[in-house]
Backbone as CSV, one residue per row, in Angstrom:
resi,resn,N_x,N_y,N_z,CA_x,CA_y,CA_z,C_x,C_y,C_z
1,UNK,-9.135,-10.005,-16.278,-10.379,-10.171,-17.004,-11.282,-11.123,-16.233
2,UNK,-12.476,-11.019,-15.921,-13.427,-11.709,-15.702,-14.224,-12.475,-16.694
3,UNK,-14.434,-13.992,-15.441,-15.311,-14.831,-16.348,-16.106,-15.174,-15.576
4,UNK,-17.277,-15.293,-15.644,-18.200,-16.562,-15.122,-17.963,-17.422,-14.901
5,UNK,-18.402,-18.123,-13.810,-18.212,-19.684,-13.230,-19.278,-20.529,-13.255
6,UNK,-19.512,-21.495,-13.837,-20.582,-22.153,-13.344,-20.197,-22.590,-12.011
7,UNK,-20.840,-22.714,-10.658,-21.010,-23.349,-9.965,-22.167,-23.852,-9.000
8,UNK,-22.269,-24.712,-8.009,-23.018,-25.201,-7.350,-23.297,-25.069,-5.997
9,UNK,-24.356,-24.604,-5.378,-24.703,-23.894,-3.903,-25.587,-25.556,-3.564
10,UNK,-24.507,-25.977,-1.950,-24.963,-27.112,-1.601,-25.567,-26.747,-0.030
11,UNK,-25.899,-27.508,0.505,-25.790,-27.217,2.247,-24.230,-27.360,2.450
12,UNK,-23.933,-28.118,1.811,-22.068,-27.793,2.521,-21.790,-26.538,2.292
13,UNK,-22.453,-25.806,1.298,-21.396,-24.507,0.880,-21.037,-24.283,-1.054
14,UNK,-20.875,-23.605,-1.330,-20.505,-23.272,-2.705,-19.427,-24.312,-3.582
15,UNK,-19.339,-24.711,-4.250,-18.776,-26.052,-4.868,-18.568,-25.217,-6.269
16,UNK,-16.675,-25.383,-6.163,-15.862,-24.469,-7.576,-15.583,-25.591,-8.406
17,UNK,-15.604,-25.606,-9.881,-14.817,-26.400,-10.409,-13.464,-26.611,-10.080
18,UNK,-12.861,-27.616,-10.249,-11.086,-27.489,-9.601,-10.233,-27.206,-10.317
19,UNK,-10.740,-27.186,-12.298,-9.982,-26.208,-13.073,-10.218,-24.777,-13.130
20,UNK,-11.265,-24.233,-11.826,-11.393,-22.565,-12.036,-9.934,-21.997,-10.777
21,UNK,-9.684,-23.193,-10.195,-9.057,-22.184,-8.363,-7.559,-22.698,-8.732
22,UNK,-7.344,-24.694,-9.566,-5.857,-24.861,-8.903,-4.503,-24.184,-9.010
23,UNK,-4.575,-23.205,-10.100,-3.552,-22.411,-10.397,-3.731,-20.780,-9.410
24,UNK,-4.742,-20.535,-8.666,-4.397,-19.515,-8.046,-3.685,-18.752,-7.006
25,UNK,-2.911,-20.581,-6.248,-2.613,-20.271,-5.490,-3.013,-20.081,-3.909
26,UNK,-2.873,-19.326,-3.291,-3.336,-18.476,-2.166,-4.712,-17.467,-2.523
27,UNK,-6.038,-17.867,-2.417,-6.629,-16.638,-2.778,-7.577,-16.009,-1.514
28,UNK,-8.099,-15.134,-1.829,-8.860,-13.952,-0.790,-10.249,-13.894,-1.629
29,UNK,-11.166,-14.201,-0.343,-12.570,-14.505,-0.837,-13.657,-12.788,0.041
30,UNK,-13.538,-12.203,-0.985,-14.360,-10.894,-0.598,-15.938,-11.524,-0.478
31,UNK,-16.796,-10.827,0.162,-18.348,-10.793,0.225,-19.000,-9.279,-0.185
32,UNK,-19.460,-8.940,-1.051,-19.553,-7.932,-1.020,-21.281,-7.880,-1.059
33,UNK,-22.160,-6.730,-1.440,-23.517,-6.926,-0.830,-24.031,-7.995,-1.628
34,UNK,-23.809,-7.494,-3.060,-24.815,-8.245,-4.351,-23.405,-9.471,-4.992
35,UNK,-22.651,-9.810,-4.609,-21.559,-10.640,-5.288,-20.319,-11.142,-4.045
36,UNK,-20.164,-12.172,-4.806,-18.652,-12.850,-3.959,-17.801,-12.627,-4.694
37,UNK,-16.382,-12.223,-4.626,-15.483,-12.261,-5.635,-14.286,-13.236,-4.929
38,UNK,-13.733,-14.123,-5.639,-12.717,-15.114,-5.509,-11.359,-14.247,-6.327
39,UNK,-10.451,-14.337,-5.852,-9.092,-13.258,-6.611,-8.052,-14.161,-5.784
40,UNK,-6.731,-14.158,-6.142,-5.433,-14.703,-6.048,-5.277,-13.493,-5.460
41,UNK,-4.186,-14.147,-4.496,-3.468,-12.992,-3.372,-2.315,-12.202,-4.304
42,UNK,-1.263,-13.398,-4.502,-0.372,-13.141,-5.201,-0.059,-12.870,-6.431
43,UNK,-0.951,-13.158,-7.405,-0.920,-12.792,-9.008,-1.623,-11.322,-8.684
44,UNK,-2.648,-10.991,-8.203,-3.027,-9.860,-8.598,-2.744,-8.719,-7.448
45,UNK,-1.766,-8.849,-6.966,-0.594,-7.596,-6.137,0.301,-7.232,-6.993
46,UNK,0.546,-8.445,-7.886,2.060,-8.551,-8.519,1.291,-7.671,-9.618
47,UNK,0.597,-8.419,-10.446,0.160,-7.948,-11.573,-0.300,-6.536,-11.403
48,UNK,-1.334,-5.506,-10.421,-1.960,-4.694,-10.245,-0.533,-3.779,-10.085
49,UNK,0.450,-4.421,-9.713,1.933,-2.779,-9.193,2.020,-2.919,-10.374
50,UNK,2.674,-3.849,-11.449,3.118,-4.059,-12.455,2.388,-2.895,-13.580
51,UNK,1.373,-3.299,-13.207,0.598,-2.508,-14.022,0.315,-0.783,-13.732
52,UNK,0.313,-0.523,-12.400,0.095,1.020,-12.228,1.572,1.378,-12.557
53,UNK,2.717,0.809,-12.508,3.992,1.153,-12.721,4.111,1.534,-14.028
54,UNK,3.748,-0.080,-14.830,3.707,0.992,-16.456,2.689,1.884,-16.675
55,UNK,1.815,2.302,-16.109,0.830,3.185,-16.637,1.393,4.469,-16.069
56,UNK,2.377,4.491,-14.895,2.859,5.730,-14.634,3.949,6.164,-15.588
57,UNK,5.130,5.051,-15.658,5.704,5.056,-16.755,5.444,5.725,-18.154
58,UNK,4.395,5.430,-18.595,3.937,5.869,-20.018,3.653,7.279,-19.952
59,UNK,2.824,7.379,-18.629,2.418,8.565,-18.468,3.293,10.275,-18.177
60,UNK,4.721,9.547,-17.694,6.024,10.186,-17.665,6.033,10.834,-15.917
61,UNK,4.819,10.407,-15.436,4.746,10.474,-13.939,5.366,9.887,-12.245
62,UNK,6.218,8.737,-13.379,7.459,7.805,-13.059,8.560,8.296,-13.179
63,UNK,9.491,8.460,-12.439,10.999,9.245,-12.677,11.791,8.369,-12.172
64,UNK,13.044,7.909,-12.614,13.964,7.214,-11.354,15.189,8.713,-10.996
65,UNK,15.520,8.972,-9.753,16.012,10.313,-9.089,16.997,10.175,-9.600
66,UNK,18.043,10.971,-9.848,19.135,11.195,-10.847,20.094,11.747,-9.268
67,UNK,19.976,12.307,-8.274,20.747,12.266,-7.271,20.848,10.984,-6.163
68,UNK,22.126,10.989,-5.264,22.080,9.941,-4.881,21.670,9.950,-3.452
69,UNK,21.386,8.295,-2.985,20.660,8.526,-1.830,21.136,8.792,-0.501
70,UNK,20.347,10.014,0.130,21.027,10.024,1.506,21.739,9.091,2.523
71,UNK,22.503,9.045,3.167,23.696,8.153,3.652,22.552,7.840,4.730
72,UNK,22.618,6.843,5.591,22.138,6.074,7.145,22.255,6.781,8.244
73,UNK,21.647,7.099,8.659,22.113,7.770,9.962,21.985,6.398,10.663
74,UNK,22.918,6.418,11.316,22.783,4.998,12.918,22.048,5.526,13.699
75,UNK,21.300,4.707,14.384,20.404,4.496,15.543,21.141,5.923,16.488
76,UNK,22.512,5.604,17.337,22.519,6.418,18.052,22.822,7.619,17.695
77,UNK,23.086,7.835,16.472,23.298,9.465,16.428,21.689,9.878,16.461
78,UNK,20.833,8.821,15.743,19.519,9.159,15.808,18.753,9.755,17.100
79,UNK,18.985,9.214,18.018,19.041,9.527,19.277,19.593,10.612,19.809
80,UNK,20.902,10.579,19.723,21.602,11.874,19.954,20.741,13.380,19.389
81,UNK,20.479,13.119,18.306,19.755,14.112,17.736,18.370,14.408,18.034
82,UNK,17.778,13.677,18.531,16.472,13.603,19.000,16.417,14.299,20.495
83,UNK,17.326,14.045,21.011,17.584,14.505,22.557,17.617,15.779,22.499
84,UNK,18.760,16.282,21.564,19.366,17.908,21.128,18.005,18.353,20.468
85,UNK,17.361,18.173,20.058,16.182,18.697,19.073,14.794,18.685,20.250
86,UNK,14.934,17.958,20.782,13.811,17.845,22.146,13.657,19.247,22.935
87,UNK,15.059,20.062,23.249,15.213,20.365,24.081,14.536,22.353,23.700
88,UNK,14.214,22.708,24.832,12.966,24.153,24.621,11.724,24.045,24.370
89,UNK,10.886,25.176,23.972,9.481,24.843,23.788,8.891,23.921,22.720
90,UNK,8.285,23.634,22.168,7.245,23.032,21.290,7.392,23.941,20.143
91,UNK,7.247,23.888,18.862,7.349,24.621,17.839,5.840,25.241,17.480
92,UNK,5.284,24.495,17.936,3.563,25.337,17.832,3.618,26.226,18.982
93,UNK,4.158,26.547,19.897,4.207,27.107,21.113,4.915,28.612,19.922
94,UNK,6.320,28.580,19.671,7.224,29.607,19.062,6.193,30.225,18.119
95,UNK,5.202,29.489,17.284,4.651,30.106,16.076,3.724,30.839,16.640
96,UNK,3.051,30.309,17.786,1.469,31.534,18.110,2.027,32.456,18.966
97,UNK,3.238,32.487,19.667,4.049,33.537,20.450,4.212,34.667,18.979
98,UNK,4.995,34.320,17.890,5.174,34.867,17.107,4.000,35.368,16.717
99,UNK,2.771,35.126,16.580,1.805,35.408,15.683,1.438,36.479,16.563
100,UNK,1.371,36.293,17.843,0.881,37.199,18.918,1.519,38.940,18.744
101,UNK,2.736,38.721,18.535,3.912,39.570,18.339,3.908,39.663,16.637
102,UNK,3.274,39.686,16.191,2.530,40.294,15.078,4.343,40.076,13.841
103,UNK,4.287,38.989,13.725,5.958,39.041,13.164,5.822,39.029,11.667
């Protein structure tokens, strides 16, 4: 929710009350054309997932997968397989050969 701030434009620079910022933490100071917006890094990442999560939730667009998760492949079989799979033409090469050959 938004509030208004009173504050004060000096030659130093913009002057916040110190009960509007000390609880925010870490924050991120946008410029945008017609407004500045001041926002917490960390409350409103947390809060904003939190929130599209239950709204997917409710919405029944949230599932947790009922099968289980594929096992790790290690690095070198990763490799191994990459080598074996490398090897012949290009797969866009096979498809316009095919297309040519009217398949």
């Amino acid at each position: 929710m938004s509030t208004p701030v009173p504050v004060k434009i000096t030659e130093e620079g913009l002057l916040l009350p110190r009960q509007v910022y000390q609880d925010l933490g870490e924050i991120e100071v946008l410029r945008c054309p017609d407004y500045i917006l001041i926002k917490s890094k960390v409350m409103y990442n947390r809060d904003l997932r939190a929130r599209v999560t239950e709204i997917l939730r409710k919405a029944g667009l949230l599932v947790k997968p009922t099968w289980k998760r594929p096992p790790t492949v290690p690095p070198e079989e990763r490799a191994e397989l990459a080598k074996k799979f490398s090897l012949g033409k290009p797969l866009s090469e096979i498809i316009i050969e095919e297309r040519e050959e009217n398949w």
